[in-house]
N, C-alpha and C positions, 0 to 999 in steps of 0.2 A: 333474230332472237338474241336475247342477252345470254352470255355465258356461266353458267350455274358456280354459284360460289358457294365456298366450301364453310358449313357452320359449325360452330364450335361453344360449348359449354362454357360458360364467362360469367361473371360479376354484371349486370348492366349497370350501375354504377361508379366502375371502377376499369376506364379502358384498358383493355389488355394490348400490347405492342407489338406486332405479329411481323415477322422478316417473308416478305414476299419476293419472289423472283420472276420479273415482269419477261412477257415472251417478247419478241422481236417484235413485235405489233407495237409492244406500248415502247419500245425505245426509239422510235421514230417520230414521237412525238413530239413538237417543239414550245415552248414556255410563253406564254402570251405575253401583251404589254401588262399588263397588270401586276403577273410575275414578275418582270424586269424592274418595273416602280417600286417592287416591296422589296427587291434584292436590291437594290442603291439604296434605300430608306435605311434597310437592315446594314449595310455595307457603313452608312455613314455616322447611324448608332452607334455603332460595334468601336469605330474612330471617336466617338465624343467618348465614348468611356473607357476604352484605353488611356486617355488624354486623363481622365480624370483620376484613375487609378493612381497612373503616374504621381501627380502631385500632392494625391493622400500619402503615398510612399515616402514621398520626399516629405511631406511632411510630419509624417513621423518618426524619421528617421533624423529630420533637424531638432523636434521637440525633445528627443533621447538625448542626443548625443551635446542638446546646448543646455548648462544649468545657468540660471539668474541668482543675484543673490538674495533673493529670499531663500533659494533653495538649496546654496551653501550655509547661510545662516541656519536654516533645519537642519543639516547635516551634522553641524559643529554642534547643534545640540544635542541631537540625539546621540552622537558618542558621547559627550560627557554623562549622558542617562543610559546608555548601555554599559552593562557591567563589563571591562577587559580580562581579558584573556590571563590577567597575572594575577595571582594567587595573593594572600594575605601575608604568608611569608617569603613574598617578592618572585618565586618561582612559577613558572609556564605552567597551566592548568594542559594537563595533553589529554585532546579530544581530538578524534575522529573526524570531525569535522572541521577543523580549528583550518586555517588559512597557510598555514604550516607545512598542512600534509597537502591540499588542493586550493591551485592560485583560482579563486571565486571572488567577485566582488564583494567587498562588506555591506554590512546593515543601510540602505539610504532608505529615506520616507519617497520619495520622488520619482526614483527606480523603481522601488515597489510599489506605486500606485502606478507607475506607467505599465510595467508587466504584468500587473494583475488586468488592467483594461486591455493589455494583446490577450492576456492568455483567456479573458471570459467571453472577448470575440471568436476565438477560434477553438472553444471546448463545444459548440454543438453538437458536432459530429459524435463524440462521446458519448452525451446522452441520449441522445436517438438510438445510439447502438446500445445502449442499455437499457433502452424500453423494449425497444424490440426483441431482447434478451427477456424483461418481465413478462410483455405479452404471450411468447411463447410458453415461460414455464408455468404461467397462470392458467394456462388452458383456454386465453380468451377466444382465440379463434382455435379450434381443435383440428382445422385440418393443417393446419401450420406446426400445430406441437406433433402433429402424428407425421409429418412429413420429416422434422427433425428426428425423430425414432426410428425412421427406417434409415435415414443416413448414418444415425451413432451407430444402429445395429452393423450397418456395410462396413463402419471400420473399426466396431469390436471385433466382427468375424475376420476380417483380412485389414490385419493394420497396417499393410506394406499400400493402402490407398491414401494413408495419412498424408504422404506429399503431395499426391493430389488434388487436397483440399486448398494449398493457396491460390494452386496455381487456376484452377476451378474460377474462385473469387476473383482474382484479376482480368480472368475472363469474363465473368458475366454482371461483375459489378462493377468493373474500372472500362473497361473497353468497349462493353457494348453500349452501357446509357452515353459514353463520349461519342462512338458512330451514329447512336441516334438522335443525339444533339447536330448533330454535321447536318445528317441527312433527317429534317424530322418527315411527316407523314403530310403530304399534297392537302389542301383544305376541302372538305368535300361540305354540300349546301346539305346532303344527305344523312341525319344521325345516326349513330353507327356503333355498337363496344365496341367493335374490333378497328383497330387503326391496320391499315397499309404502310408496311414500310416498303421501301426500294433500298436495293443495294448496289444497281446500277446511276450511271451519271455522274455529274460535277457535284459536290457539294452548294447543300441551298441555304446555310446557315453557319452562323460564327462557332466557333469553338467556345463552348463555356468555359467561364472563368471564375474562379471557386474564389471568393472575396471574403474576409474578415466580416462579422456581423456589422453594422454603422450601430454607434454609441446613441445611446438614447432611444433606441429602437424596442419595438415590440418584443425581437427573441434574443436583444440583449440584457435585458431583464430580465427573460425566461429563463439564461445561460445562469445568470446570477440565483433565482429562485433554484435553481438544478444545483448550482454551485455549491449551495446552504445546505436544501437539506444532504447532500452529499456528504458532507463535513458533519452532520449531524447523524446520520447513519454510520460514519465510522467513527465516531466517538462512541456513541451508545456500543458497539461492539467491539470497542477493544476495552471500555470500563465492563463490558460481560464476560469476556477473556481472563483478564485481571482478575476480575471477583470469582468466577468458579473453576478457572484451571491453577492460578497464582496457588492456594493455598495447598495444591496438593502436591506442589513440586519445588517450594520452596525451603524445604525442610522444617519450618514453622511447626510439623509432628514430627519427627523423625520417624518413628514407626510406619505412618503412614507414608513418606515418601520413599522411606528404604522399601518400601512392598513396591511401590510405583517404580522402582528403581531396578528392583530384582526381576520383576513382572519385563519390562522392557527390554533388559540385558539376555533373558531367556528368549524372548518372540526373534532378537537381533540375531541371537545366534540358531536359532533353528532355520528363522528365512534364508541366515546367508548360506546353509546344508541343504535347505530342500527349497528353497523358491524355486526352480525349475521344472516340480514336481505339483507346482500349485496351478489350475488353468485357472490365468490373468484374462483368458480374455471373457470365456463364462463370467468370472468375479467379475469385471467391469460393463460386462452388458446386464447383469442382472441389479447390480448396483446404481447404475443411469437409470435402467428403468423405475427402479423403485423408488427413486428419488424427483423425479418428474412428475409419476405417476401421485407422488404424494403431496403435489401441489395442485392435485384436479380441485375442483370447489368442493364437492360430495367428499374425497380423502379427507378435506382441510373440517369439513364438519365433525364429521366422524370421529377426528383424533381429538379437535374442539369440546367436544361432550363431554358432559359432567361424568357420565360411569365411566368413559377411557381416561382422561383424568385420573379418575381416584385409580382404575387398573393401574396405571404405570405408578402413580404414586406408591400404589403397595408394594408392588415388584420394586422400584427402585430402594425403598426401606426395608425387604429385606436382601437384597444387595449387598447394603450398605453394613446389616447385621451380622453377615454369613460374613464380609471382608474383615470388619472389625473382632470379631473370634477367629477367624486365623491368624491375625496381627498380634492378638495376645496369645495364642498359644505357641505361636511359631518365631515372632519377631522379638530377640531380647535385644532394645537397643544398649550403647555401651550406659555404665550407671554415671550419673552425677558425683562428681567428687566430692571427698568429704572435707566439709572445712570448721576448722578448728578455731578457736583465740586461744592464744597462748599469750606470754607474758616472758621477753630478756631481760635481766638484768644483765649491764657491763660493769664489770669487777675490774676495779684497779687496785695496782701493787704497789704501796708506799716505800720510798727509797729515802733513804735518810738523806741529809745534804751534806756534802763534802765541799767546800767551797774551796780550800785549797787545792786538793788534789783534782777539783775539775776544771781549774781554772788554769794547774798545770797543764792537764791534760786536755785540755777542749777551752781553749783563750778565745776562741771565734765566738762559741756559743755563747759565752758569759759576758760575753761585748755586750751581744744581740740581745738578752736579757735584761739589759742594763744592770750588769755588773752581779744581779742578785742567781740563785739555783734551786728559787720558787715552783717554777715549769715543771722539772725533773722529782721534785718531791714526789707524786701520783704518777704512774705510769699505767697503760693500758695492763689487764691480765687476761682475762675470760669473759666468755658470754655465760651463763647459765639462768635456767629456770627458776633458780630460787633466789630470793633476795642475801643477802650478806648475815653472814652468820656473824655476832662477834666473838664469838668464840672458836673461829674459824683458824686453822694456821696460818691462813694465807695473810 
């Protein structure tokens, strides 16, 4: 009689990868020819594409590091159409970035086509982990999002598990898919969800080997559609950033951002007195939750509706009304100076000329004048507001 196996609740379209630990029976087992045939086939594979690895390497590694001259000719161009680093009045523009503070290569066209085609081979992994990030908070498969809520719960409640979340993932997503690459699952003629793994024996399979997308390919295109609207998702939110936090912290009202200001300086100094006294981790699991929770489809209608709509709208206007009559009746910002036109006259003191006695006395100056003590006739007196009297003593 055959020996009862153990069933288990599965996907049938989505084999599940199960770790079995065969008894002494089945390690006595020996690998037929057939096996032997696809282990040299696979042996000799695994050798043509290391080989070929190899020489993409090398190839790209000689296509970087060699320019031709067309693509010093580009170069020389495009400095002369990038603006320099030197200012209008000949001095050093100082940025953050400038070449100054961090030895980085400058602007090339050729560079940056080449690393932009490494870096849109090798961004997959990124956005797979960021669908798998939407799919969850989307609610697409609900037993995935509710699975994710009972682990945030585990390390709201006891956040001292928090370190065992890398180490978790190096476990079961870095080591275990590479041992069941080593060792995959015996081929059976018999369909099945559940695969057989072994954890005893030789290894029957190459080590995978995680390759750069090939150019021209189906998911490097993908990588590039990802790439776009990426760049396209954060432009639209930092121009919404901009547009509705920008004007209320920019002093552009002063009333208004001195309340923003005061508001924040009060919350800073209270939390740094009582934050100890606040329970963080309630606030953070009630927070996750309601935050998840309001990306279910049914939450996203609901808040979508026209009467929740107009609700928040109302409440937000008068928010808006209750802040702005405390701003007047509490906030006097400093006043505008007052400014005036006036009008100086400069008042000069006429001095008679003495030509002899200046000429005794000051022979440099009467050089300089060419001999005449025209100069010295008007001299400076006073500034005042009124124009010249002529009947003035002065």
């Amino acid at each position: 009689m055959d020996e009862p196996t153990s069933s288990a609740i599965v996907n049938p379209s989505d084999p599940v990868p199960v770790i079995a630990i065969p008894s002494a029976r089945s390690d006595a087992t020996t690998p037929t020819d057939t096996e032997r045939q696809g282990g040299k086939r696979a042996t000799l594979k695994g050798h043509a594409n290391k080989l070929k690895g190899k020489l993409e390497d090398y190839g790209l590694q000689y296509a970087s590091s060699s320019s031709s001259i067309p693509d010093r000719l580009l170069d020389t161009i495009m400095q002369q159409i990038v603006p320099s680093d030197i200012g209008e009045d000949g001095t050093e523009v100082e940025d953050e970035r400038s070449r100054k503070y961090v030895d980085r290569p400058g602007f090339s066209l050729p560079l940056m086509s080449n690393n932009f085609r490494r870096f849109n081979a090798r961004i997959g992994v990124v956005f797979i982990f960021q669908f798998r990030l939407i799919r969850i908070f989307s609610w697409r498969i609900p037993t995935h999002t509710l699975s994710f809520l009972a682990l945030y719960t585990f390390l709201c409640l006891s956040p001292s598990l928090l370190g065992v979340v890398p180490l978790v993932f190096a476990l079961f997503f870095v080591m275990v898919p590479a041992f069941l690459t080593r060792h995959p699952a015996p081929a059976s003629d018999q369909p099945s969800s559940v695969e057989q793994y072994s954890i005893h024996g030789p290894p029957t399979a190459l080590p995978g080997k995680s390759k750069p997308t090939p150019e021209l390919s189906r998911d490097f295109f993908r990588n590039m559609r990802d790439l776009q609207n990426s760049m396209d998702d954060f432009s639209r939110l930092h121009d919404s950033v901009i547009k509705f936090v920008k004007p209320y912290v920019d002093f552009s009202d002063e009333a208004l951002s001195s309340t923003i200001f005061l508001f924040l300086a009060a919350l800073s100094c209270s939390a740094f007195i009582a934050s100890h006294l606040i329970p963080w981790r309630a606030f953070f699991l009630i927070a996750g939750w309601i935050a998840i929770l309001a990306g279910h489809p049914d939450v996203q209608s609901f808040l979508q509706s026209t009467q929740t709509q107009t609700h928040f709208h109302q409440t937000g206007s008068k928010i808006k009304i209750w802040l702005q009559n405390w701003i007047d009746d509490d906030i006097i910002p400093d006043a505008t100076p007052e400014i005036r036109e006036v009008e100086v006259f400069e008042l000069q003191k006429h001095r008679p000329s003495t030509s002899i006695s200046d000429n005794i006395i000051n022979p440099t100056a009467t050089a300089a004048s060419g001999g005449s003590s025209s100069s010295r006739e008007w001299e400076p007196w006073l500034f005042t507001p009124n124009p010249y009297d002529p009947l003035s003593p002065i």
